[in-house]
mmCIF file of the N, C-alpha and C atoms, coordinates in Angstrom:
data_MODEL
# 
_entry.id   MODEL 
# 
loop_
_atom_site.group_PDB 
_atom_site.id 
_atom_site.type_symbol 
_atom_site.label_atom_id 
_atom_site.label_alt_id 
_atom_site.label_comp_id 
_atom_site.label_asym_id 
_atom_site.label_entity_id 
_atom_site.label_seq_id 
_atom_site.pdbx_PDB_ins_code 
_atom_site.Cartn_x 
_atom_site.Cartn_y 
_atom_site.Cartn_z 
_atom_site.occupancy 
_atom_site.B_iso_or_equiv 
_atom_site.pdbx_formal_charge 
_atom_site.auth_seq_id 
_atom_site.auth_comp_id 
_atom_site.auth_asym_id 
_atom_site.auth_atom_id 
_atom_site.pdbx_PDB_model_num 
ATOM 1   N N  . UNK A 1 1  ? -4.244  7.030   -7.697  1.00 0.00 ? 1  UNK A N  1 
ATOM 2   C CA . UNK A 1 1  ? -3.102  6.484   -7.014  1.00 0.00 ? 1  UNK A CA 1 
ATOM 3   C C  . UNK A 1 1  ? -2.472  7.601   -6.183  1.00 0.00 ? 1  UNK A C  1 
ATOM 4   N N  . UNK A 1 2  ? -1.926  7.067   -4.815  1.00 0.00 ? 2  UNK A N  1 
ATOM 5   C CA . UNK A 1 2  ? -0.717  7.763   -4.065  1.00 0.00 ? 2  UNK A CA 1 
ATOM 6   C C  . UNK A 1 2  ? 0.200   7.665   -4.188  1.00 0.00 ? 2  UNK A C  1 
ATOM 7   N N  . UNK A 1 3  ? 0.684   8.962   -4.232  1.00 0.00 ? 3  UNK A N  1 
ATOM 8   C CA . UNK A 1 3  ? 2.667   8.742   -4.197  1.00 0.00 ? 3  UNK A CA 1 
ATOM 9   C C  . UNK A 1 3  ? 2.873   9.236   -3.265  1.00 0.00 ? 3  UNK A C  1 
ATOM 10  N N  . UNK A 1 4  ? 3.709   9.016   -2.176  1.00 0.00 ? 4  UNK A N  1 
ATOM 11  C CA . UNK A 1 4  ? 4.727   9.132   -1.145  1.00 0.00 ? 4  UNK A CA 1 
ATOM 12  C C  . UNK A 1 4  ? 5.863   9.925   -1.742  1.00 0.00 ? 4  UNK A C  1 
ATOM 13  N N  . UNK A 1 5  ? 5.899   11.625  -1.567  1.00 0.00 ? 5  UNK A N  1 
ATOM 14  C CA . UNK A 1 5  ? 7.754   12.240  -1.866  1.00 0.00 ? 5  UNK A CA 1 
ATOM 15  C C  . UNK A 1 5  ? 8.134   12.565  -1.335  1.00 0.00 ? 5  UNK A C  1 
ATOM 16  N N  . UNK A 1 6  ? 7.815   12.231  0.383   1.00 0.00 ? 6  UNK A N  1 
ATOM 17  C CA . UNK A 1 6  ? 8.507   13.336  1.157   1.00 0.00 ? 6  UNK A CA 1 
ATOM 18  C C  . UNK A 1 6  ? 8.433   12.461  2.692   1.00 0.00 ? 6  UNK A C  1 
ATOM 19  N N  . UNK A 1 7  ? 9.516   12.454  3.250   1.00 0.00 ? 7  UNK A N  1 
ATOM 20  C CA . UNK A 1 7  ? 9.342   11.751  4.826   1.00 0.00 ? 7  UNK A CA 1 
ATOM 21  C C  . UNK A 1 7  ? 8.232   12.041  5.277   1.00 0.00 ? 7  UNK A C  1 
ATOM 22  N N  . UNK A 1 8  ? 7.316   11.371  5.856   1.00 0.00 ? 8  UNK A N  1 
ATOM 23  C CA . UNK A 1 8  ? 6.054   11.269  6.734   1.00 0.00 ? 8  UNK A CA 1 
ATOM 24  C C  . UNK A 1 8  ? 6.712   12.036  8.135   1.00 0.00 ? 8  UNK A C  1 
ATOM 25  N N  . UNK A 1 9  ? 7.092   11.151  8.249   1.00 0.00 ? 9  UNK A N  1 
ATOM 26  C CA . UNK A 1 9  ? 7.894   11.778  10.098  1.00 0.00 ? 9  UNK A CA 1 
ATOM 27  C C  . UNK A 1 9  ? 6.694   10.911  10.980  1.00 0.00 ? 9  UNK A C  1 
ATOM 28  N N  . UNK A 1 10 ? 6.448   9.576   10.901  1.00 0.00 ? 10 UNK A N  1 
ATOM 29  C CA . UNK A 1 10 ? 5.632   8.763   11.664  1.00 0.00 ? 10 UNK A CA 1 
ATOM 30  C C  . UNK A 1 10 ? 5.955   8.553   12.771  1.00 0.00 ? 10 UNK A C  1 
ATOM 31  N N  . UNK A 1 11 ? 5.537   8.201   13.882  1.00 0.00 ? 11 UNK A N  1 
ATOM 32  C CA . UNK A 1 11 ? 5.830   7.523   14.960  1.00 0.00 ? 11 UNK A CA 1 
ATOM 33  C C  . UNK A 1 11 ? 5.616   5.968   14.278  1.00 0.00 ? 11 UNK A C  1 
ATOM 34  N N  . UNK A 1 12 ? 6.219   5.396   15.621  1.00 0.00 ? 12 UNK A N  1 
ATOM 35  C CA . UNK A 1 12 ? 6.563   3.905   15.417  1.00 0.00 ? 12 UNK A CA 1 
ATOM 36  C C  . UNK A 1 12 ? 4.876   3.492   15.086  1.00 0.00 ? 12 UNK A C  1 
ATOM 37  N N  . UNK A 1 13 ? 4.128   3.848   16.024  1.00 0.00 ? 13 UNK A N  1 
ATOM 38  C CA . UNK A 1 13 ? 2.754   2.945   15.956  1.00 0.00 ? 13 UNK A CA 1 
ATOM 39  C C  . UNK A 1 13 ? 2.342   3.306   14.749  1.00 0.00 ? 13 UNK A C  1 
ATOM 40  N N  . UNK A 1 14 ? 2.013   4.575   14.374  1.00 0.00 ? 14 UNK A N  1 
ATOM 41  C CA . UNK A 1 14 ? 1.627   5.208   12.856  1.00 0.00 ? 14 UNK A CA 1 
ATOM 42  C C  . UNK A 1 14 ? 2.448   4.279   11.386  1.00 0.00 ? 14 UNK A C  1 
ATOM 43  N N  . UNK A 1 15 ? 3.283   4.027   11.401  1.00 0.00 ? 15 UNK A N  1 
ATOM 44  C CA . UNK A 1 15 ? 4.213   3.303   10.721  1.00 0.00 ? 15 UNK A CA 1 
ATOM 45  C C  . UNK A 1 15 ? 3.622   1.740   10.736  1.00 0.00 ? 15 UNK A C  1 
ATOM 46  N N  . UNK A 1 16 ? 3.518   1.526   11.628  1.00 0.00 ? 16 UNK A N  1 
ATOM 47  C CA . UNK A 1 16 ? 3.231   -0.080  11.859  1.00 0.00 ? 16 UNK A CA 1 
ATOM 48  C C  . UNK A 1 16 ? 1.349   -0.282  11.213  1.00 0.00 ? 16 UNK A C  1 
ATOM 49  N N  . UNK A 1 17 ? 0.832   0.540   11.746  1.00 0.00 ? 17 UNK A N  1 
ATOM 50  C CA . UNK A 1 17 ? -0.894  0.559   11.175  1.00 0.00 ? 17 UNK A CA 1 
ATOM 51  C C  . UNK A 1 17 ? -0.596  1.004   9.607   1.00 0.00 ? 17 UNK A C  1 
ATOM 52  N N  . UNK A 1 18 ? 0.032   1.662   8.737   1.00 0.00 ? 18 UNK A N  1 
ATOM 53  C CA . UNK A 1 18 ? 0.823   1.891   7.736   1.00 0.00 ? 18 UNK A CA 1 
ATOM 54  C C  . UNK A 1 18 ? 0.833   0.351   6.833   1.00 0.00 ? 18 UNK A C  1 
ATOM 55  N N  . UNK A 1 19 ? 1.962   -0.126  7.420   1.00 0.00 ? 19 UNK A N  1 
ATOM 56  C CA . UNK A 1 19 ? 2.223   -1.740  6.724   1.00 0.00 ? 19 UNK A CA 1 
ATOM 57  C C  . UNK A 1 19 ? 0.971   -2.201  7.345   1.00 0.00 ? 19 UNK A C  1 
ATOM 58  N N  . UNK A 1 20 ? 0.232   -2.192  8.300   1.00 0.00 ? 20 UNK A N  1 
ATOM 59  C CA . UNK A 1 20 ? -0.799  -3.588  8.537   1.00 0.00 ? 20 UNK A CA 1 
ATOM 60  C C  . UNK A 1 20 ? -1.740  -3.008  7.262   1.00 0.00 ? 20 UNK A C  1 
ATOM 61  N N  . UNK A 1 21 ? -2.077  -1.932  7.031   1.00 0.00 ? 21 UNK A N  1 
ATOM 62  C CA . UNK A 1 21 ? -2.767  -1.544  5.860   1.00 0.00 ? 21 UNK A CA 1 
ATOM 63  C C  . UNK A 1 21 ? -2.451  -1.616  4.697   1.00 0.00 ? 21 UNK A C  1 
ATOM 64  N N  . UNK A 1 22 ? -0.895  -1.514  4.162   1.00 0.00 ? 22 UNK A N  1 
ATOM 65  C CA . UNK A 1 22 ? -0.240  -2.226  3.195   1.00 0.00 ? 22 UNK A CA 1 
ATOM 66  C C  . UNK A 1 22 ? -0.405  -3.847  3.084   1.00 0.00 ? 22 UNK A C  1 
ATOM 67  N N  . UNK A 1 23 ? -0.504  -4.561  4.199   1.00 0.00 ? 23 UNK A N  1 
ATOM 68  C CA . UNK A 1 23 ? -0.431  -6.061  4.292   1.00 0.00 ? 23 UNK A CA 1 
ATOM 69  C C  . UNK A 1 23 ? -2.037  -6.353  3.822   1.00 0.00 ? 23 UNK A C  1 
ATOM 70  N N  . UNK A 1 24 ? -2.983  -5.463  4.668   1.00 0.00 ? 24 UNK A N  1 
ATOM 71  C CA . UNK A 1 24 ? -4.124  -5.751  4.246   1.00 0.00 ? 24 UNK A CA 1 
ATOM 72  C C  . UNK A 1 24 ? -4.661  -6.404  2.906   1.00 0.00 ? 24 UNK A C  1 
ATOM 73  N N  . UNK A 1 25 ? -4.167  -5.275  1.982   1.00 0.00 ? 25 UNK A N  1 
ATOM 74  C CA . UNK A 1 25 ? -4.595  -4.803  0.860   1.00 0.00 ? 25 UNK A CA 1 
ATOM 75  C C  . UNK A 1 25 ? -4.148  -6.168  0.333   1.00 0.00 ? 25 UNK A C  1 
ATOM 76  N N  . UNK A 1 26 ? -2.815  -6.358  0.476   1.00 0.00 ? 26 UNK A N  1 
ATOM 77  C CA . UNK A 1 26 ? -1.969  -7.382  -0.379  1.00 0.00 ? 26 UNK A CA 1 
ATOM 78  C C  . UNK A 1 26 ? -3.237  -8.632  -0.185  1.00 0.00 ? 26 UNK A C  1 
ATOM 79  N N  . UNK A 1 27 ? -3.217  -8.701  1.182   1.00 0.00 ? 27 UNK A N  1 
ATOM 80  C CA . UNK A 1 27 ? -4.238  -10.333 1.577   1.00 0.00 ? 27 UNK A CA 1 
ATOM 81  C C  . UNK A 1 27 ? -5.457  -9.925  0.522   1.00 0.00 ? 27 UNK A C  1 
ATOM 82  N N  . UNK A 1 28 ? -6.227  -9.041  0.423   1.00 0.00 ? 28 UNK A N  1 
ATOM 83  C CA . UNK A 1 28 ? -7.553  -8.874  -0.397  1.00 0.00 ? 28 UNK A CA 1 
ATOM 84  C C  . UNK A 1 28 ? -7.147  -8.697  -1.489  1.00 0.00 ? 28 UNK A C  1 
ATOM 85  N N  . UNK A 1 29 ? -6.003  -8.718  -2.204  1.00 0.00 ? 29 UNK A N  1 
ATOM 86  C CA . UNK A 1 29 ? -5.901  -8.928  -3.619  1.00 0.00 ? 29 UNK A CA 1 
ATOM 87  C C  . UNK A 1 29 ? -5.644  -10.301 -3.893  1.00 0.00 ? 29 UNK A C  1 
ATOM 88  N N  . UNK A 1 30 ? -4.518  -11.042 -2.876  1.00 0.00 ? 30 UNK A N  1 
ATOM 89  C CA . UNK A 1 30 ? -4.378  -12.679 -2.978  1.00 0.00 ? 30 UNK A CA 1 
ATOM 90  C C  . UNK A 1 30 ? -5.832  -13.085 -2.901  1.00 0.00 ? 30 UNK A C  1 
ATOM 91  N N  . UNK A 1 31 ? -6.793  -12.739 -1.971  1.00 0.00 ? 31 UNK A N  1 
ATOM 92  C CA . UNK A 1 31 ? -7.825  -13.379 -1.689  1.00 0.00 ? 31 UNK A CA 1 
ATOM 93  C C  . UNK A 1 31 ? -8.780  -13.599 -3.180  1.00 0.00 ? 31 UNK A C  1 
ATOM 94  N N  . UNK A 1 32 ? -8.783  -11.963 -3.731  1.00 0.00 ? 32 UNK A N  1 
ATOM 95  C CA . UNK A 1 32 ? -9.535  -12.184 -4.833  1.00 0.00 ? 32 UNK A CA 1 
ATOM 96  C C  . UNK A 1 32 ? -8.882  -12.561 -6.411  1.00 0.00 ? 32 UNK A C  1 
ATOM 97  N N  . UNK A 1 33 ? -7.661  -12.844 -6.286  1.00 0.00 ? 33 UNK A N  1 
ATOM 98  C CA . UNK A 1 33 ? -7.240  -13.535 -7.350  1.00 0.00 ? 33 UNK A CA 1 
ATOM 99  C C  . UNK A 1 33 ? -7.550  -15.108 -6.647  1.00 0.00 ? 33 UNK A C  1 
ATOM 100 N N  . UNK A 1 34 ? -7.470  -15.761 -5.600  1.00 0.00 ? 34 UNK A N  1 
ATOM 101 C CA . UNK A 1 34 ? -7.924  -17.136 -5.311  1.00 0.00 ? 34 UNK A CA 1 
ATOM 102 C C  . UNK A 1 34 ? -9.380  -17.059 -5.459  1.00 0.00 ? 34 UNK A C  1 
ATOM 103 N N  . UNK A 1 35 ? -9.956  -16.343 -5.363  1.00 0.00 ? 35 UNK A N  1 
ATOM 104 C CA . UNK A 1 35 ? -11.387 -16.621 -5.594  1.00 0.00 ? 35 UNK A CA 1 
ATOM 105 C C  . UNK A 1 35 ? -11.549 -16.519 -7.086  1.00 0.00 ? 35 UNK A C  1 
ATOM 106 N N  . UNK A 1 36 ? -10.567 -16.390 -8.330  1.00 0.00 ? 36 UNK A N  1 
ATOM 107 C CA . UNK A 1 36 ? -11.037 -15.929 -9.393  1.00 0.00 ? 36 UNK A CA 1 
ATOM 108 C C  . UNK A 1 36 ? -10.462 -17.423 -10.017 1.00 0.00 ? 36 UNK A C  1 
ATOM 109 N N  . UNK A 1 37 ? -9.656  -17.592 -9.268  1.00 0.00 ? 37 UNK A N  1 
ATOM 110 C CA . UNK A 1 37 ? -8.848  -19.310 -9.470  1.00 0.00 ? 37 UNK A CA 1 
ATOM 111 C C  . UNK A 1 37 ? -9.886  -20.338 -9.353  1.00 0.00 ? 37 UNK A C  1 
ATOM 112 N N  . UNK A 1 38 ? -10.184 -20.108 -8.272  1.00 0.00 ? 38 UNK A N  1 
ATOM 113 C CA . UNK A 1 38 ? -11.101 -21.020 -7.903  1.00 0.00 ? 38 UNK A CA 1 
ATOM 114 C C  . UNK A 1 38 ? -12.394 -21.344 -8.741  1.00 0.00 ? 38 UNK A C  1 
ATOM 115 N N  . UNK A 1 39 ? -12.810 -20.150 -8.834  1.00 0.00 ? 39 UNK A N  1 
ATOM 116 C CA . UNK A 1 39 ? -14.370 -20.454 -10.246 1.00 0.00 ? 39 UNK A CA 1 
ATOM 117 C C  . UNK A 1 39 ? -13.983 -20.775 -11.234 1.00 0.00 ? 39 UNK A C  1 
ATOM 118 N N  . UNK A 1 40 ? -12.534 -20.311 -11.725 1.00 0.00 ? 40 UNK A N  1 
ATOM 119 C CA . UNK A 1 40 ? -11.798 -21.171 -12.911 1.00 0.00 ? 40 UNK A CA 1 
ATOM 120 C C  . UNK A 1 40 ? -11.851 -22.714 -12.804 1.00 0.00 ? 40 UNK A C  1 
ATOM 121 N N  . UNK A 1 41 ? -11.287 -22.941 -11.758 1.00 0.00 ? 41 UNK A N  1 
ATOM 122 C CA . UNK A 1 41 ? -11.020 -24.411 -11.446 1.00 0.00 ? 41 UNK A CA 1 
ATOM 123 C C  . UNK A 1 41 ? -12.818 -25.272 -11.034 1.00 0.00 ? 41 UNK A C  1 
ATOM 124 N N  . UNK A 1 42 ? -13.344 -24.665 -10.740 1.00 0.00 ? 42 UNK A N  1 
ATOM 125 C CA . UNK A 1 42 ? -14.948 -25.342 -10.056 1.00 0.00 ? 42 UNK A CA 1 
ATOM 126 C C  . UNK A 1 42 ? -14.252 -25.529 -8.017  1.00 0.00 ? 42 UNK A C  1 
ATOM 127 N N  . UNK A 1 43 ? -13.998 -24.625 -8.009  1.00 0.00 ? 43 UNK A N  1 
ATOM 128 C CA . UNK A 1 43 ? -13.430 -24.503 -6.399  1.00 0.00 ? 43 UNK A CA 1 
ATOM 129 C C  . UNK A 1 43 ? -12.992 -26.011 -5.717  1.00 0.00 ? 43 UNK A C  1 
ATOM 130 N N  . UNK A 1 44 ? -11.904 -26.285 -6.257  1.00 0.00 ? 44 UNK A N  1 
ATOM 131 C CA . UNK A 1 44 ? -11.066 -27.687 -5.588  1.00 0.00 ? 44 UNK A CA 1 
ATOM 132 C C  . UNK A 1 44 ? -10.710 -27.335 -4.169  1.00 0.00 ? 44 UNK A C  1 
ATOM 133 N N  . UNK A 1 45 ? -10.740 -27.810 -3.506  1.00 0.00 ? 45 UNK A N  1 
ATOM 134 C CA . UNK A 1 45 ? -11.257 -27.973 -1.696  1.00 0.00 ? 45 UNK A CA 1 
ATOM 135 C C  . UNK A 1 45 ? -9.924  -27.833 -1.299  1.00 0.00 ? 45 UNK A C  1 
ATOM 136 N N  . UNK A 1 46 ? -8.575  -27.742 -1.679  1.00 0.00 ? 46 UNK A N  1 
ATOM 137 C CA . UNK A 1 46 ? -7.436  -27.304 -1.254  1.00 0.00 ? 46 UNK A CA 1 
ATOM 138 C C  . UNK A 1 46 ? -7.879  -25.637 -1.894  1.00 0.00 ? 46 UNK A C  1 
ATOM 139 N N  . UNK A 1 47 ? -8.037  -25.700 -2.746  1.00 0.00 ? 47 UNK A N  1 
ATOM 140 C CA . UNK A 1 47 ? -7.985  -24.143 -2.946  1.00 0.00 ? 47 UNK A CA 1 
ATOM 141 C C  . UNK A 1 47 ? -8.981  -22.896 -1.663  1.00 0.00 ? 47 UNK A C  1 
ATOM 142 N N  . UNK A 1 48 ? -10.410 -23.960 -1.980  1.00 0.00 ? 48 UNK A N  1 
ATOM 143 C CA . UNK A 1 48 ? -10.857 -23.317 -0.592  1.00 0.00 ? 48 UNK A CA 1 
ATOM 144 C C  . UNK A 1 48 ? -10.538 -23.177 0.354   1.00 0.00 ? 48 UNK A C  1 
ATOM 145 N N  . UNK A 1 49 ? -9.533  -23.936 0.810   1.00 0.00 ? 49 UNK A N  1 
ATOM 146 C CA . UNK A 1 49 ? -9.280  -23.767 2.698   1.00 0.00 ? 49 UNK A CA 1 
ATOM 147 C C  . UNK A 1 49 ? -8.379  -22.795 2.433   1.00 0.00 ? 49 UNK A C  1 
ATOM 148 N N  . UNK A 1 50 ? -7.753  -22.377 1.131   1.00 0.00 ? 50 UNK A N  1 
ATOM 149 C CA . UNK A 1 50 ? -6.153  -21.444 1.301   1.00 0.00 ? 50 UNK A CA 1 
ATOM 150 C C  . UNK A 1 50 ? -7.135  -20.174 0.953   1.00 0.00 ? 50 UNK A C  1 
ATOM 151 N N  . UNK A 1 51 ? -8.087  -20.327 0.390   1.00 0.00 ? 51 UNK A N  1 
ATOM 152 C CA . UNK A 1 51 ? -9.067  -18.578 0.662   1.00 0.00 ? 51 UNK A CA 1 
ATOM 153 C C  . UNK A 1 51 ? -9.949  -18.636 1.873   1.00 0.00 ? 51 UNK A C  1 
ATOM 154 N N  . UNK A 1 52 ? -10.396 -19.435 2.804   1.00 0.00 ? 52 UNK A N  1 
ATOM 155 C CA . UNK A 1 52 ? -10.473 -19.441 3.787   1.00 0.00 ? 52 UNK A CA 1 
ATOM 156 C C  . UNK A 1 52 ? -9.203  -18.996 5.159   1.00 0.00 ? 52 UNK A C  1 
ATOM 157 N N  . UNK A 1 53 ? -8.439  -19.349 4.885   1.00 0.00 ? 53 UNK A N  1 
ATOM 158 C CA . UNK A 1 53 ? -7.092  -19.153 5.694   1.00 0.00 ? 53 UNK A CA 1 
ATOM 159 C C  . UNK A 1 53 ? -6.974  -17.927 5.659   1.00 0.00 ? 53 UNK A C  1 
ATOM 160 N N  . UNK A 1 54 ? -6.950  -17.252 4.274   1.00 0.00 ? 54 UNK A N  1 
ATOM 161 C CA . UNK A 1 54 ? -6.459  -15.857 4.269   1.00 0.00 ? 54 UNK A CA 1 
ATOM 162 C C  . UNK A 1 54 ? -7.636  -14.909 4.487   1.00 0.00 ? 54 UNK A C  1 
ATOM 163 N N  . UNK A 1 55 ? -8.627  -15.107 4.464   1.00 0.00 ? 55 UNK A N  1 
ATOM 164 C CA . UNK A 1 55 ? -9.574  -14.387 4.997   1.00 0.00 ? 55 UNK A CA 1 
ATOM 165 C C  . UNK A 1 55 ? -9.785  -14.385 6.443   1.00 0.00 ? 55 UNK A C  1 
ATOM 166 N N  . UNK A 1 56 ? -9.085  -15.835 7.029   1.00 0.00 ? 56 UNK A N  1 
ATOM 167 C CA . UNK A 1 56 ? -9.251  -15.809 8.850   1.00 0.00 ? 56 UNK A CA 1 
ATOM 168 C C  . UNK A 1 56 ? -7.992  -14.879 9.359   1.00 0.00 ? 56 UNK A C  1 
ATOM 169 N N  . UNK A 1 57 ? -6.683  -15.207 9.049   1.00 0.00 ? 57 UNK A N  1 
ATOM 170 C CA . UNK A 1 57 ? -5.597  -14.304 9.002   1.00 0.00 ? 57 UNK A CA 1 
ATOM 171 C C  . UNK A 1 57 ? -6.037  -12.595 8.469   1.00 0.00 ? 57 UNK A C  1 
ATOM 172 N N  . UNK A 1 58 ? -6.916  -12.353 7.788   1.00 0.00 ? 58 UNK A N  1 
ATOM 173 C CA . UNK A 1 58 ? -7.022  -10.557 7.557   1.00 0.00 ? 58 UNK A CA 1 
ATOM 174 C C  . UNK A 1 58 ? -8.211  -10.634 8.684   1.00 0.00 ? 58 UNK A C  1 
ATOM 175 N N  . UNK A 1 59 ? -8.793  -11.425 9.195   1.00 0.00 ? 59 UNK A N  1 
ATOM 176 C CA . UNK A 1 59 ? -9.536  -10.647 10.129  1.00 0.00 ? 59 UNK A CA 1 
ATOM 177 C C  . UNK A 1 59 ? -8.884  -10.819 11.802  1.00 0.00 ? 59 UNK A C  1 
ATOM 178 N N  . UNK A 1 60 ? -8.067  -11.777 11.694  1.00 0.00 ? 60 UNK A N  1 
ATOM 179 C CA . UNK A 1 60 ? -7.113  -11.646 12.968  1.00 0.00 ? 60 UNK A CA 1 
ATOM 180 C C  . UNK A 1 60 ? -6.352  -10.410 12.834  1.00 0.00 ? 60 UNK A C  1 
ATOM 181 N N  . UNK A 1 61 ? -6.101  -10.092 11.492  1.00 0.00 ? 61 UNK A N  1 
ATOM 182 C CA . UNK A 1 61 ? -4.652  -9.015  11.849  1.00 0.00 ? 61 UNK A CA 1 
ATOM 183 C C  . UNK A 1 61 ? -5.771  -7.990  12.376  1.00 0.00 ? 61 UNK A C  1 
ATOM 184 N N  . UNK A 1 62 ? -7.075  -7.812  12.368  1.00 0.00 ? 62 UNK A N  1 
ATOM 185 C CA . UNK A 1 62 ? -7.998  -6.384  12.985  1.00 0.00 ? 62 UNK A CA 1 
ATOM 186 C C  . UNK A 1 62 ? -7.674  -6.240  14.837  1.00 0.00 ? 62 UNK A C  1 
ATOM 187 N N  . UNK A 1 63 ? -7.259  -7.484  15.245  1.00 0.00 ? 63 UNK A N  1 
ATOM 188 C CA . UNK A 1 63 ? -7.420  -7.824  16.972  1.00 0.00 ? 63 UNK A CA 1 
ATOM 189 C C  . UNK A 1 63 ? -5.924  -8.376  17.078  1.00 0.00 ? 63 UNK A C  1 
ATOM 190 N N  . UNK A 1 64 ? -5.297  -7.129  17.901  1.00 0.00 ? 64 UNK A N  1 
ATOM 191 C CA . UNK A 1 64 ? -4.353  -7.144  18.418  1.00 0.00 ? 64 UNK A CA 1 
ATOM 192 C C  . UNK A 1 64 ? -3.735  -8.989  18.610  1.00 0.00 ? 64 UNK A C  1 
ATOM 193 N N  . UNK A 1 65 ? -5.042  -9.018  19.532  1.00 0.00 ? 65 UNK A N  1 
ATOM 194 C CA . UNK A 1 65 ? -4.382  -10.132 20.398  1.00 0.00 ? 65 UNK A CA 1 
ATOM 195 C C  . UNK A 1 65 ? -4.331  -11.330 19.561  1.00 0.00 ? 65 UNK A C  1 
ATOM 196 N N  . UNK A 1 66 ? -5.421  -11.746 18.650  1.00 0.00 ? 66 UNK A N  1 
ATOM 197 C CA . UNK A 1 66 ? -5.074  -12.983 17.442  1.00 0.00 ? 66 UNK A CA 1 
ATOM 198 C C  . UNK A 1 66 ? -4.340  -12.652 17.061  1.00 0.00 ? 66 UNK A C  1 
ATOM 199 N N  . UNK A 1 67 ? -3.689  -11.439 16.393  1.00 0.00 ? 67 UNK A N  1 
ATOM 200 C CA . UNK A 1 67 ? -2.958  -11.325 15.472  1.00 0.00 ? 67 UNK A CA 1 
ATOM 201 C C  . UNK A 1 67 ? -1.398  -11.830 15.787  1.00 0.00 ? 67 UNK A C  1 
ATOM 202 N N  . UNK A 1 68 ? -1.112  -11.604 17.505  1.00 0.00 ? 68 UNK A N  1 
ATOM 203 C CA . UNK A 1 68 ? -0.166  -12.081 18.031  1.00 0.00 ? 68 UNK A CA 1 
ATOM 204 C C  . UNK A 1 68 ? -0.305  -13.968 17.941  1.00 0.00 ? 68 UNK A C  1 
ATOM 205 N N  . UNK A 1 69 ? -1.502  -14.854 18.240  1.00 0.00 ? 69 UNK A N  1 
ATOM 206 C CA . UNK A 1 69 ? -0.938  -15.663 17.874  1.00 0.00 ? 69 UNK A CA 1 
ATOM 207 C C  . UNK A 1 69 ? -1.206  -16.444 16.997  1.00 0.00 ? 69 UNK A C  1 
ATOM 208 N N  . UNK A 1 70 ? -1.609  -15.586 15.765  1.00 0.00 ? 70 UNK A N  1 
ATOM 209 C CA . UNK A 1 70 ? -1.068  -16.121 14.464  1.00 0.00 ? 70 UNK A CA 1 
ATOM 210 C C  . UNK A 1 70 ? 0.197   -15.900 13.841  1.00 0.00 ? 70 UNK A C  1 
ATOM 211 N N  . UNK A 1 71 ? 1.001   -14.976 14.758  1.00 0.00 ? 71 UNK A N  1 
ATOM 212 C CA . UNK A 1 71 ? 2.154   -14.922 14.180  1.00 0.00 ? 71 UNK A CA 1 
ATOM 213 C C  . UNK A 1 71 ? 3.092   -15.699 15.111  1.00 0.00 ? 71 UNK A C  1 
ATOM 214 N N  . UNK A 1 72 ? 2.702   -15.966 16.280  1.00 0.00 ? 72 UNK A N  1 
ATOM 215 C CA . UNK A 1 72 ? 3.531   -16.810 17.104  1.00 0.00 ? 72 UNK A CA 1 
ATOM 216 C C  . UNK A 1 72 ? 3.474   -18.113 16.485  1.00 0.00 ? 72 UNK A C  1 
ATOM 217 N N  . UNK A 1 73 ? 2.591   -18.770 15.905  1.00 0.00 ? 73 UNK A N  1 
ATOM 218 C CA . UNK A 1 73 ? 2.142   -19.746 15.076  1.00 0.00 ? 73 UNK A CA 1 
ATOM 219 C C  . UNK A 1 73 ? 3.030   -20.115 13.557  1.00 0.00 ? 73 UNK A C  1 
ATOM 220 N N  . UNK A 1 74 ? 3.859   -19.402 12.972  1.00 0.00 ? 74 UNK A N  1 
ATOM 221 C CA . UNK A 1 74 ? 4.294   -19.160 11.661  1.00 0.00 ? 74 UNK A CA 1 
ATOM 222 C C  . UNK A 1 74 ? 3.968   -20.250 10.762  1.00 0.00 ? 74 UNK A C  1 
ATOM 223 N N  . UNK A 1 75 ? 4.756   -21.460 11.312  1.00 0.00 ? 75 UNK A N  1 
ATOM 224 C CA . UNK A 1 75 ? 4.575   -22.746 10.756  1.00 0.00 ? 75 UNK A CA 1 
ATOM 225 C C  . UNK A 1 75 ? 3.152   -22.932 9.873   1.00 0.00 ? 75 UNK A C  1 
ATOM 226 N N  . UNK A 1 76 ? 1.911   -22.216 10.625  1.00 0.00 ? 76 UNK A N  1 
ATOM 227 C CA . UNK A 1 76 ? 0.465   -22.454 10.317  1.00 0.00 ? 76 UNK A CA 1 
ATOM 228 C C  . UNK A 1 76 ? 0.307   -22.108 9.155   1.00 0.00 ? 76 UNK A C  1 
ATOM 229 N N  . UNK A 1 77 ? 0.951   -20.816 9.169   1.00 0.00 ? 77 UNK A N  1 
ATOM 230 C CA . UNK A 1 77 ? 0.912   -19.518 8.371   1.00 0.00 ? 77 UNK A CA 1 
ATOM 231 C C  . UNK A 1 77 ? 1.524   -20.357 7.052   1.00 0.00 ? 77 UNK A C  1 
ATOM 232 N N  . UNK A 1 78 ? 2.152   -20.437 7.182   1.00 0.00 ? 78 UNK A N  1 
ATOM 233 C CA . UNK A 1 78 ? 3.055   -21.354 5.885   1.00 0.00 ? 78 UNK A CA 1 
ATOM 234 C C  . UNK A 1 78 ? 2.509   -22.068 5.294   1.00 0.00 ? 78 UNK A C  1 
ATOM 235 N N  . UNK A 1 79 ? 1.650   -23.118 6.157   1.00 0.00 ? 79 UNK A N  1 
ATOM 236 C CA . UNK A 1 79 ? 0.991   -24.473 5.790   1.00 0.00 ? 79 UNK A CA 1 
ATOM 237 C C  . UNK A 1 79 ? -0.344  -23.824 5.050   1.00 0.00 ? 79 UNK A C  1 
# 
């Protein structure tokens, strides 16, 4: 594990690739606790599309430009 004790002194962009790599991580741990749900359950077809979703959303957040409109989108995001 990392610990953080001391100001980074980031620039804005450094900071922001920071959380998208924090966000990452989070999506591939949701992803693989839904995939661990899912073989529990015999993969019920709502469950698949919501580990499908989050696997299309972590590979948009890689490209600038999807990533903008999946977030212009929120509502989606939600659903």
């Amino acid at each position: 594990m990392v610990e953080i004790i001391k100001a980074l002194n980031l620039t804005p962009e450094q900071e922001a690739l920071v959380d998208l790599h924090s966000f990452l991580n989070v999506l591939n741990v949701l992803s693989a606790e839904m995939d661990l749900l899912a073989l529990h359950l015999d993969r019920p077809e709502p469950l698949k599309r919501g580990i499908g979703a989050v696997h299309e959303f972590a590979r948009a957040l890689q490209d600038p430009f999807q990533a903008r409109l999946w977030v212009r989108d929120i509502d989606a995001i939600h659903q």
